[in-house]
Every structure is written in structure tokens, then in C-alpha cells.
NUGUVO-259389 format. One line per 5 residues: number of its first residue (from 1); their letters; for each residue x, y, z of N, C-alpha, C, O. Coordinates in steps of 0.2 Angstrom, whole numbers. Layout:
N
NUM	A	X,Y,Z,X,Y,Z,X,Y,Z,X,Y,Z ~ ... .
***
This chain:
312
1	XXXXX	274,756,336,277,759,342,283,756,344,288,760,347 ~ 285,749,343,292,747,344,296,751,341,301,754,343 ~ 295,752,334,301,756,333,301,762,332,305,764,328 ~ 297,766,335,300,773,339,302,772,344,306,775,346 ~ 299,766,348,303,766,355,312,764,354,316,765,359 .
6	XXXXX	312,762,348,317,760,346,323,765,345,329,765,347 ~ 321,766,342,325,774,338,326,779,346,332,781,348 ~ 320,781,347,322,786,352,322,782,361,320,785,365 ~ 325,776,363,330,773,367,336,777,364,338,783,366 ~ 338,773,359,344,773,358,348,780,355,354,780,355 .
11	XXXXX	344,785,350,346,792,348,342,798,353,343,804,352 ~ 339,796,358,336,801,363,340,802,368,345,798,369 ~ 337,807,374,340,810,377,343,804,380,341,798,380 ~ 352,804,385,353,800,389,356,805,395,353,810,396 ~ 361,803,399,362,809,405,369,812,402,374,808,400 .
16	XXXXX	369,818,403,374,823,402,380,822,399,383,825,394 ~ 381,818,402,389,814,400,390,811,392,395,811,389 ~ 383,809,391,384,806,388,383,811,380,381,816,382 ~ 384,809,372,381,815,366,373,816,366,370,811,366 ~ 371,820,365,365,821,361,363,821,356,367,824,353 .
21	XXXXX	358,820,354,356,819,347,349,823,347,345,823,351 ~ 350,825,340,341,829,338,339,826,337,342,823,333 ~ 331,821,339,331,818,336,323,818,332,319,818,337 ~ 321,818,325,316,821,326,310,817,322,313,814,317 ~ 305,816,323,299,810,319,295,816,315,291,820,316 .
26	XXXXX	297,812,309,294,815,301,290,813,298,291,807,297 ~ 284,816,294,280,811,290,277,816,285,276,822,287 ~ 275,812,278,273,819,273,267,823,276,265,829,273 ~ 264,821,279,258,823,282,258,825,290,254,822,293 ~ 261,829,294,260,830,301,255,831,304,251,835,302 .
31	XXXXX	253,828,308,249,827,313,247,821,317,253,818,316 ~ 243,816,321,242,813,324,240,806,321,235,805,317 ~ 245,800,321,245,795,318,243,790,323,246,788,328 ~ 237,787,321,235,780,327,242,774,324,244,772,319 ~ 244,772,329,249,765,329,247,759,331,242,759,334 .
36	XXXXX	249,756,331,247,750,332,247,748,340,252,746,344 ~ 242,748,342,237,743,349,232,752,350,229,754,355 ~ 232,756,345,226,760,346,230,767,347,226,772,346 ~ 237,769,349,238,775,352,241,777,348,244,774,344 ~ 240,784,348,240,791,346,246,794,345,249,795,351 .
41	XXXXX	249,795,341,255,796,343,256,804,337,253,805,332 ~ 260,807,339,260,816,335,266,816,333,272,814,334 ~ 263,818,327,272,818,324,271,826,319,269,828,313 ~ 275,830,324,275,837,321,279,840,317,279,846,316 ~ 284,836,313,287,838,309,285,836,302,281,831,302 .
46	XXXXX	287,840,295,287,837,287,293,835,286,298,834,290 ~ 292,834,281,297,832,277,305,841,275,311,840,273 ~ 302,844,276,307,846,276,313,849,280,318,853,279 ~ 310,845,287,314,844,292,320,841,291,325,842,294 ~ 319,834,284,325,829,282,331,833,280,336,831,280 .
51	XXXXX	328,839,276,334,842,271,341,844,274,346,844,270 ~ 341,844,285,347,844,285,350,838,290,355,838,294 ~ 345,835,289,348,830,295,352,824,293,350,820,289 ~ 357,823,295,363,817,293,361,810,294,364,806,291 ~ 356,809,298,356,800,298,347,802,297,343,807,299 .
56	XXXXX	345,797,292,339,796,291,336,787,290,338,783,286 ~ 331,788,297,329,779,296,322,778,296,319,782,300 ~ 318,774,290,313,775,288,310,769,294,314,764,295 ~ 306,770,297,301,765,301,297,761,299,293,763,294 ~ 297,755,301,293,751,297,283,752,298,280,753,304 .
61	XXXXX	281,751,294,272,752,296,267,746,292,269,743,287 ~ 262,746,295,256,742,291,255,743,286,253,738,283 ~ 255,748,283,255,752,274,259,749,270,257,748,264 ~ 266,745,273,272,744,270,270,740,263,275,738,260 ~ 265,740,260,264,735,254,262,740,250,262,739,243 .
66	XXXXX	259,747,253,257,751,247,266,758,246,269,759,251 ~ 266,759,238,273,763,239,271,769,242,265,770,241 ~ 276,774,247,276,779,248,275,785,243,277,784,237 ~ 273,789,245,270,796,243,277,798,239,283,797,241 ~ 276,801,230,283,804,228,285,808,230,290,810,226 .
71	XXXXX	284,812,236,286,819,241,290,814,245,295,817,248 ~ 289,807,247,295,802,253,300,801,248,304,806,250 ~ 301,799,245,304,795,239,310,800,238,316,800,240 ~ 307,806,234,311,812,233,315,814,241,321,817,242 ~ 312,813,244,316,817,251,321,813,255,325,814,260 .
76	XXXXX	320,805,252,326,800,254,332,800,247,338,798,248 ~ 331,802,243,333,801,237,338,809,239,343,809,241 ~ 334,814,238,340,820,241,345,819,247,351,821,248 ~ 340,817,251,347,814,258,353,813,257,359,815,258 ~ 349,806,253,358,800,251,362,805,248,367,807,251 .
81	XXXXX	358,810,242,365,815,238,368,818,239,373,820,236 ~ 365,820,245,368,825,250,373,823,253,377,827,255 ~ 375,814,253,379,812,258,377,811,266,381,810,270 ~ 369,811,266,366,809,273,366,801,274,364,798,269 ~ 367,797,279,368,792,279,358,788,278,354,791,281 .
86	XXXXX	357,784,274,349,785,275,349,776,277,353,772,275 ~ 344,773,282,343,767,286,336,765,284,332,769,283 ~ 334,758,285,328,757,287,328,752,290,334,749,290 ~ 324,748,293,324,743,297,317,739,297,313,742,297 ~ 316,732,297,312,728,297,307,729,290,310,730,286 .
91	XXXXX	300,731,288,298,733,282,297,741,281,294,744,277 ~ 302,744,286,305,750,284,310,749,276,309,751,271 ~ 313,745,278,316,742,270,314,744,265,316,748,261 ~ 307,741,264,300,742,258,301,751,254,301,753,248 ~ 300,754,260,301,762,260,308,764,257,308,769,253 .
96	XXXXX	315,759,258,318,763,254,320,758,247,323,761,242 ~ 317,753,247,318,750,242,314,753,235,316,753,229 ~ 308,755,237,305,760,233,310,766,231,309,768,226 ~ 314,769,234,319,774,232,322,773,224,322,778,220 ~ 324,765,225,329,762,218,336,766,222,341,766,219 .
101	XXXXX	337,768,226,344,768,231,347,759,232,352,757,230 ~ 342,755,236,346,749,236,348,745,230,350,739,230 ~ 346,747,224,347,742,218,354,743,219,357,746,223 ~ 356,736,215,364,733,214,366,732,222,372,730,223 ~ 362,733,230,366,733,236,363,726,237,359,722,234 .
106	XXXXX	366,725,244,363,721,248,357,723,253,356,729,255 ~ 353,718,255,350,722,261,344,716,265,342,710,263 ~ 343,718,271,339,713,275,333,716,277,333,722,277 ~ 327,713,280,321,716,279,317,708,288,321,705,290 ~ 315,708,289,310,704,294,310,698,289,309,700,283 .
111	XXXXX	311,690,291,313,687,288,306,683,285,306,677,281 ~ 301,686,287,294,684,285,293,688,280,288,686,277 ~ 297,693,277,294,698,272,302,700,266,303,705,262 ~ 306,695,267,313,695,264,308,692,257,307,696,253 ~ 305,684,256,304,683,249,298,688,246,299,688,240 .
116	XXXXX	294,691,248,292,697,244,294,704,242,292,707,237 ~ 301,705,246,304,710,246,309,708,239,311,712,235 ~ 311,702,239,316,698,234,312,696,226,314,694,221 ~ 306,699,228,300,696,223,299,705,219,299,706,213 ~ 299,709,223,297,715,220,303,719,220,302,724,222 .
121	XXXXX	308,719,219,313,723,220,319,716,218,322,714,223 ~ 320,713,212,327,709,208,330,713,209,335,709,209 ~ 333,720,209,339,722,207,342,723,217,346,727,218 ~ 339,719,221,342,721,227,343,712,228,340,707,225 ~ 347,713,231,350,706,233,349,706,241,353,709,245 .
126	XXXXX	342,702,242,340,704,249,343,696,253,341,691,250 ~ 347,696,259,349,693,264,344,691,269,344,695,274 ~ 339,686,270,335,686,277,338,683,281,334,682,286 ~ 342,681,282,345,680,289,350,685,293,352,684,299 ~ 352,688,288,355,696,292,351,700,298,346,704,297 .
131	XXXXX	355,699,303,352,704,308,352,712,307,348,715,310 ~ 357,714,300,358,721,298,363,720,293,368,716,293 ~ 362,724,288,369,725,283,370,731,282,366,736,281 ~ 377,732,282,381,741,280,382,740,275,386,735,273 ~ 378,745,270,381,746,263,385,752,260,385,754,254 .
136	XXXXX	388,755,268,392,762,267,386,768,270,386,770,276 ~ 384,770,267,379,776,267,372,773,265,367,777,264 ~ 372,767,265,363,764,265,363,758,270,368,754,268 ~ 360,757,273,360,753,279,353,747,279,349,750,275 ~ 352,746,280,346,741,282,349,734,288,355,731,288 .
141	XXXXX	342,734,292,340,731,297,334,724,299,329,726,297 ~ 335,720,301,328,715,302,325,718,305,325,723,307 ~ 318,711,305,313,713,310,313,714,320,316,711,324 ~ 307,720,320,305,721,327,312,723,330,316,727,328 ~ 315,719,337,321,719,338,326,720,338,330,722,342 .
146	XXXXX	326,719,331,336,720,328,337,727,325,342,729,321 ~ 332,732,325,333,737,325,335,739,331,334,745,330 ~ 337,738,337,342,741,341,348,739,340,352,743,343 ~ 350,731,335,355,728,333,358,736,327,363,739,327 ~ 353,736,323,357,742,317,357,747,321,363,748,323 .
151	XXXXX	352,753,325,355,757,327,362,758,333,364,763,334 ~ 363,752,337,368,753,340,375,753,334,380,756,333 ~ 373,747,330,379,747,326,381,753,322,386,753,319 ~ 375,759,321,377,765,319,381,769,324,385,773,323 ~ 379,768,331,383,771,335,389,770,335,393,775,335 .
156	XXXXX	391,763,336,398,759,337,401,763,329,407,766,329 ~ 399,763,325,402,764,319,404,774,318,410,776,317 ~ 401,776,319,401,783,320,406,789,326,408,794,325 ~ 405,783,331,404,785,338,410,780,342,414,780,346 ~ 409,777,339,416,772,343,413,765,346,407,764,344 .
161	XXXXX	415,761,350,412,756,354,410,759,361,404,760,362 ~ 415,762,364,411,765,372,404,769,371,399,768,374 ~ 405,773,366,397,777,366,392,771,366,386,772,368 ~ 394,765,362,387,761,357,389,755,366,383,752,368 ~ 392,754,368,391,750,374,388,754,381,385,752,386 .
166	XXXXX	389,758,381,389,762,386,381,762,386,378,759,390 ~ 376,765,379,370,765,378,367,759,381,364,759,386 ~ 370,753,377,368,747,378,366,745,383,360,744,383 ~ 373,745,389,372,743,395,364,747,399,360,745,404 ~ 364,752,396,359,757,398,353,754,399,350,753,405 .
171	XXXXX	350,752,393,346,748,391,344,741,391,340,737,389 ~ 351,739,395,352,733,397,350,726,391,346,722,391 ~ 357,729,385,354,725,379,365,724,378,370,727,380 ~ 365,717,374,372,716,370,372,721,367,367,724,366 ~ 379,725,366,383,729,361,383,728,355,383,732,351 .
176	XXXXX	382,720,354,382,717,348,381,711,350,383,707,355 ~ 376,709,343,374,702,343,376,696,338,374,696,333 ~ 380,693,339,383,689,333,377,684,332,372,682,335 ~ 379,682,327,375,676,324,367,682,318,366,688,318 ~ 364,677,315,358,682,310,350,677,313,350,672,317 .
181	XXXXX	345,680,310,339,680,310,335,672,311,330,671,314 ~ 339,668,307,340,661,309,340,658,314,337,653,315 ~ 344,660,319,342,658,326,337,660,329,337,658,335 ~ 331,664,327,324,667,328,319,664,325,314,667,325 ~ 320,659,323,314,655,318,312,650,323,315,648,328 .
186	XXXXX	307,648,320,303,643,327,307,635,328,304,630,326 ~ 313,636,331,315,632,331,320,635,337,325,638,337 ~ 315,631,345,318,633,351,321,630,353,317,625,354 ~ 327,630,356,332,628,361,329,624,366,325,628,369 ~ 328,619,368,327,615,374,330,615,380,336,614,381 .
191	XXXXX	326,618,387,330,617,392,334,611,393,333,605,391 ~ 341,614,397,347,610,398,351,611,400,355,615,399 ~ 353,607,406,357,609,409,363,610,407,367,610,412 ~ 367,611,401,372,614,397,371,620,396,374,623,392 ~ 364,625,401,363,633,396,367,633,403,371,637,401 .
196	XXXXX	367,632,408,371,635,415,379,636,416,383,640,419 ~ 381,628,411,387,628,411,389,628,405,394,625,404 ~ 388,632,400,389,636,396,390,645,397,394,648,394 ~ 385,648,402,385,654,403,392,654,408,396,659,407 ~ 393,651,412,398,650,415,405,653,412,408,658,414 .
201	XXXXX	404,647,405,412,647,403,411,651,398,415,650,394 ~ 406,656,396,405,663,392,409,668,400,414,671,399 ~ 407,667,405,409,674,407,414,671,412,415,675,417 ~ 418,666,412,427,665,412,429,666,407,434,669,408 ~ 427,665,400,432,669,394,431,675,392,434,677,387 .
206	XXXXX	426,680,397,428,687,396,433,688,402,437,693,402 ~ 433,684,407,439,686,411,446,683,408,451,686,411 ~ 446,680,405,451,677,405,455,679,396,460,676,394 ~ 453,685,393,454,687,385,459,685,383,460,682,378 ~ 463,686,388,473,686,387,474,680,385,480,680,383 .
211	XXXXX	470,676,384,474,668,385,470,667,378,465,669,375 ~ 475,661,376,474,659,369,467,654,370,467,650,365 ~ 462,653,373,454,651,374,455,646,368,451,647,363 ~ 458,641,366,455,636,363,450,633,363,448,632,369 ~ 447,630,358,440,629,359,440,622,363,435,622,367 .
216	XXXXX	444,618,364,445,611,367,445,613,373,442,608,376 ~ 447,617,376,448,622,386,440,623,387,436,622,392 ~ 438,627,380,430,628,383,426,624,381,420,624,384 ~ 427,618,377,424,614,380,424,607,385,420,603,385 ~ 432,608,389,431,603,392,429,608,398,427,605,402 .
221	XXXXX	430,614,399,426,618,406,421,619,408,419,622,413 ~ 416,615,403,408,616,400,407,607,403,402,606,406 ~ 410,604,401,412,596,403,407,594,396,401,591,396 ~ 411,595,392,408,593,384,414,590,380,419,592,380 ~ 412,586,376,416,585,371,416,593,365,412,598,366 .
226	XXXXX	422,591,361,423,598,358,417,598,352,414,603,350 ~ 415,593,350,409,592,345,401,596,348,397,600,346 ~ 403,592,354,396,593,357,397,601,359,392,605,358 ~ 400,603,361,401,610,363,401,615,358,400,621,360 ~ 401,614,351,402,618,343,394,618,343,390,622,341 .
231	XXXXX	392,611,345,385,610,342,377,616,346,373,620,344 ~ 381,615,355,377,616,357,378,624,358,373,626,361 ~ 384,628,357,386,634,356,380,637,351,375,641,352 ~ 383,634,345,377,638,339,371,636,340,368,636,335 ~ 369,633,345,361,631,345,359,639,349,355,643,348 .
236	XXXXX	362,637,355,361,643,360,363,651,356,360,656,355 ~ 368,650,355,370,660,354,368,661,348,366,667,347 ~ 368,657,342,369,659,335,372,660,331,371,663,325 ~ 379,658,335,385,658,329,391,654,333,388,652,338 ~ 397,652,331,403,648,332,406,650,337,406,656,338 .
241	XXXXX	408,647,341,413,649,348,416,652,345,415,658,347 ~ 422,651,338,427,655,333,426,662,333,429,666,336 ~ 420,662,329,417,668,330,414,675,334,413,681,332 ~ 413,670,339,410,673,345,417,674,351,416,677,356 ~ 422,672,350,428,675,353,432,681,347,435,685,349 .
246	XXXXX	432,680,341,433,686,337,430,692,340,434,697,342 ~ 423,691,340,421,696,342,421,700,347,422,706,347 ~ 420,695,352,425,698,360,433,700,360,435,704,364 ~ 436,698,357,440,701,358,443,705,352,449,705,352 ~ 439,709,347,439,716,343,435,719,347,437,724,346 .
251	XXXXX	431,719,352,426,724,353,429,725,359,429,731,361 ~ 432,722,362,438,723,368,445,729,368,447,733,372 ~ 448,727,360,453,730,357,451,738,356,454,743,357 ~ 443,735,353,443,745,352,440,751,357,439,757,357 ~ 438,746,363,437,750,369,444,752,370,445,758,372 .
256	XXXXX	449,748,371,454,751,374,462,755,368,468,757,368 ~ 458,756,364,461,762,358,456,766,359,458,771,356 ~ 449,766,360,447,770,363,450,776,373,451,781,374 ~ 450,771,375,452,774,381,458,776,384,458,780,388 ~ 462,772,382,470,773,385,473,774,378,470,775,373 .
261	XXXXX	479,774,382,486,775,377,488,769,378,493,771,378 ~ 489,764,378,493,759,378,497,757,372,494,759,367 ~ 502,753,371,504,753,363,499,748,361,495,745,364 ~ 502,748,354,494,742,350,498,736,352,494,732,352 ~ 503,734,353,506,729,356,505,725,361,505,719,362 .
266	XXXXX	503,732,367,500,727,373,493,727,373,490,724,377 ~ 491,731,368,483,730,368,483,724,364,480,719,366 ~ 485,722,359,485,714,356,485,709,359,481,704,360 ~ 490,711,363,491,704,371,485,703,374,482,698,375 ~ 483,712,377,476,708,383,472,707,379,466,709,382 .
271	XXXXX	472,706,372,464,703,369,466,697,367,462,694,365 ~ 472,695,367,473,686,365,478,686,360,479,681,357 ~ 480,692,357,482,690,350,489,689,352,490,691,357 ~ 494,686,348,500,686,348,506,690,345,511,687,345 ~ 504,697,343,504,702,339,502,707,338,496,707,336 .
276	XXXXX	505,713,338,502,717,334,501,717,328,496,721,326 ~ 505,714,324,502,713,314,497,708,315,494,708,310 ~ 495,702,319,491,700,318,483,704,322,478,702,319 ~ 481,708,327,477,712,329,476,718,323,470,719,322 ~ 480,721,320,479,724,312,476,720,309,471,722,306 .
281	XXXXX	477,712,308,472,711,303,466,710,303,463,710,297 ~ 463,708,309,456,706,312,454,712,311,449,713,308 ~ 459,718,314,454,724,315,451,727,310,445,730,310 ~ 458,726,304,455,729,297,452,726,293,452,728,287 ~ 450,721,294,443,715,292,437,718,294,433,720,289 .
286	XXXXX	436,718,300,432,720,305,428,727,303,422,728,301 ~ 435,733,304,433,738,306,434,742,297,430,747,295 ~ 441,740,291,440,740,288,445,748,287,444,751,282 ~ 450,749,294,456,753,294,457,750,301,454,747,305 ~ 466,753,299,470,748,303,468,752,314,465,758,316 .
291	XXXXX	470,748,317,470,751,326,474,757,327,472,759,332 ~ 479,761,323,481,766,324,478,774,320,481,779,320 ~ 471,771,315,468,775,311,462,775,316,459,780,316 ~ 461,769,319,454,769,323,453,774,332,449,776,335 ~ 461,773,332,462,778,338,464,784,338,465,787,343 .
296	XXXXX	465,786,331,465,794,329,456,799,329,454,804,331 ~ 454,793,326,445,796,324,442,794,333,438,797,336 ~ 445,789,335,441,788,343,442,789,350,439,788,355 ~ 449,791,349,453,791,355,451,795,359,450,800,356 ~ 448,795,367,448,800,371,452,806,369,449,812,369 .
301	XXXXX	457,806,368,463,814,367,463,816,360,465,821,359 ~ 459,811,354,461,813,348,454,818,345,449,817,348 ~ 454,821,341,449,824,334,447,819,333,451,814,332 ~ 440,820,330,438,812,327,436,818,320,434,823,318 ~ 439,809,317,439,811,308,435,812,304,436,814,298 .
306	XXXXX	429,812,308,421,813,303,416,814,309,414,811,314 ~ 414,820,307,409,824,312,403,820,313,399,819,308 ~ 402,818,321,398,816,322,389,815,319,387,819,314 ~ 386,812,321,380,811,319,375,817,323,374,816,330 ~ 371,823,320,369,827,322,370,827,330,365,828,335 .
311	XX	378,827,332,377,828,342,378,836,341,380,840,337 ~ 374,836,347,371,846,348,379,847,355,380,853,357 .
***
């Protein structure tokens, strides 16, 4: 039931303003599926509902150790050819790893069910501490969760960052989570009076982007030594100060080639860079085309370069 809740937050209906998506729940067998805590859930679509739909995310289930039906298999296996993007998410994975689509890829699965998944399927090089991997047109996701991590980042990726923030805020979840699945392992953070004065000095350095934020400012703002402040950074969020201002300020950059015209020059400035050739190259790390390719496909005023994901 998570993750249909999952799926249809985040590709279901939102208010007007915002795109819509068809979005529809398929299985070889139509009709009334018990889920898990007992309820009933209807699912009136086949299989060959998939034949035209552009994004397909296999859900994860209790079954997942027995292979899917050769009518599943065949109808994820047609998708991809077709050029449909196909996903799956925590032992959703299982379902497409049976396809032989992720052989030679990468891919991430719930990190309780990565060495099984590494055990029956050698030819995938399965990642358990990834919260999500893009492998182009085959995608996978961790457990429970972080399938709102993979599908927003199919939003942000398709759709731009305001669409995938905008949902977010919705739902009242990050845009994006840095750090992987490793900081969910039974290994919890003790309260501390560094988690207050650490949120503090997370949301001075959203106000403050422009400024070169060395890590030495945040952590004497925090009243830490810079060790102590690295240490207790990645204990709490799950990845690097470094990292985690990277990420704040590309996802900054591309709201605002998204929204304005500003030159890429002054949008370098108010995310902290010192340049626009250095803003290209984060971006095209990152995004994997440069900021004036990113504002052709996303700009409020421009055509986007590849048609949306079934918006009606």
C-alpha cells in the first residue's frame, strides 16, 4: 500500500496549475488484490494498458521471490523497445531484474534484499546503499521510502526542478535527498544539542548561497571545530557539508533557468559560483548538459526538448 501511495501522491491528481498525469495501476490479472494490513485494493487495468504508456514502475510485493508471469516480463521487455522509460522501486527491482533489461547496469533494491538480489542476478551490479540509480531509460529505487526519492527525481529530470519541488513542498518532503541508504541502518543519531545548532546553520546557508560558505564559517556558526562539524554533518544528514552545498546550490541554479531570464553569469553569482564556466561545469556533472541547454528544454518561455511524461 506504500507504494501505491507512493506513486499516486506524487503522479496523481494535483491542483490545476499544476501537469497531470494518467496514471494507471496494472496487473496480469485484473481485479481485487488484498495488500498488505488486509485491504482490498482494485486494479482494473491488463497488461495491455502498458502498450502506450511512457513511464512504467514495477511495485514492489510479498511474491517478490517467486518470477513474474511471462505476459509481465514480455510487456516490460516491449516498453523499454519502444523507448518507454521503465522503473522499479525497493523489491519492485526483483520484477525487473527478471526482464535481463538490468544485465551489464547498475541498480539499487531495499538494502535488506541487495545480497539476494546480487546472489540471483551476477550480471547486475547491484549498489545497496543508493537511494536510486538512473541508468538512462532503466531506473531503480530503495526501500519503502525512497521511492518518492526515485519518483520525484523522475519529475525533476523530465519536468525540471520547479515541477519536482513544487510536488515536494506539497507533500511536505525534500526535493531531494542527498546522502544513500546507509544512513538508515540501525545506527541512530543520539540526541544533541548540535541537531539545533546545526539546523540553524542549514537554513543561514540557504539564505546566504551567494557567499563562498566555507566549511570553516559553518562550522564556527554551529560553534564547532571544523572536524567536529564534518563528523557530525554526515552523522545527521548522510552526506558532506561539500556535498550538500553542491547540491543546494545546482538545484538553486536550475530553479532559476528555470524561471527567469537572468544571464548565466548572474545566476552563478547568486548560487555562489565565481563564474559562469565554473557553474557549466557542476551543472554539466550534475545535469549532464550545459545551463543554456537546460533553459531551452525548461525555461518558463522555451519548448521543452522531449515531451513530457504522459501530461494530458
Amino acid at each position: 500500500m506504500l507504494a501505491v501511495g507512493i506513486v499516486s501522491e506524487v503522479f496523481g491528481p494535483h491542483e490545476p496549475a499544476l501537469p497531470g498525469f494518467d496514471l494507471a495501476l496494472c496487473t496480469d490479472r485484473p481485479g481485487t488484490v488484498t495488500a498488505d494490513g488486509g485491504v482490498p485494493l482494485a486494479i482494473p487495468h491488463g497488461l495491455d494498458r502498458l502498450a502506450t504508456a511512457d513511464l512504467l514502475i514495477a511495485l514492489p510485493g510479498t511474491g517478490f521471490r517467486t518470477p513474474p508471469t511471462p505476459a509481465v516480463l514480455e510487456a516490460l521487455r516491449s516498453a523499454h523497445d519502444r523507448g518507454a522509460l521503465v522503473a522499479a522501486h525497493c523489491v519492485g527491482t526483483f520484477t525487473l531484474a527478471a526482464t535481463g533489461l538490468l544485465d551489464g547496469h547498475r541498480a539499487t533494491t531495499h538494502w535488506r534484499f541487495a545480497p539476494l538480489l546480487a546472489d540471483r542476478h551476477p550480471h547486475i551490479t547491484v549498489e545497496a546503499d543508493a537511494l536510486y540509480i538512473d541508468e538512462d531509460r532503466i531506473l531503480t529505487g530503495a526501500g519503502a521510502a525512497a521511492g518518492f526519492d526515485l519518483c520525484l527525481h523522475l519529475l525533476r529530470r523530465e519536468h525540471g526542478a520547479t515541477l519536482a519541488n513544487t510536488i515536494a513542498r506539497d507533500m511536505v518532503l525534500p526535493a531531494h535527498r542527498d546522502g544513500g541508504q546507509a544512513q538508515y541502518l540501525p545506527a541512530p543519531v543520539p540526541e544533541h544539542p548540535h541537531n539545533n545548532r546545526l539546523t540553524e546553520v542549514l537554513t543561514w546557508a540557504h539564505e546566504h548561497l551567494h557567499e563562498p560558505l566555507p566549511i570553516t564559517e559553518l562550522a564556527h556558526r554551529a560553534l564547532m571545530s571544523k572536524r567536529s562539524f564534518a563528523r557530525h554533518f554526515t552523522a545527521t544528514t548522510g552526506t558532506t557539508p561539500h556535498a550538500w552545498l553542491s547540491n543546494l546550490r545546482l538545484t538553486r541554479a536550475e530553479e532559476l533557468l528555470e524561471t527567469t531570464n537572468l544571464p548565466i553569469e548572474e545566476i552563478a553569482h547568486q548560487v555562489g559560483y565565481s563564474s559562469a564556466a565554473v557553474l557549466r561545469e557542476q551543472f554539466v556533472r550534475r545535469r549532464g548538459v550545459p545551463p543554456r541547454a537546460y533553459r531551452r528544454a525548461f525555461g518558463t518561455s522555451a519548448t521543452p526538448g522531449r515531451p513530457p511524461l504522459t501530461e494530458r
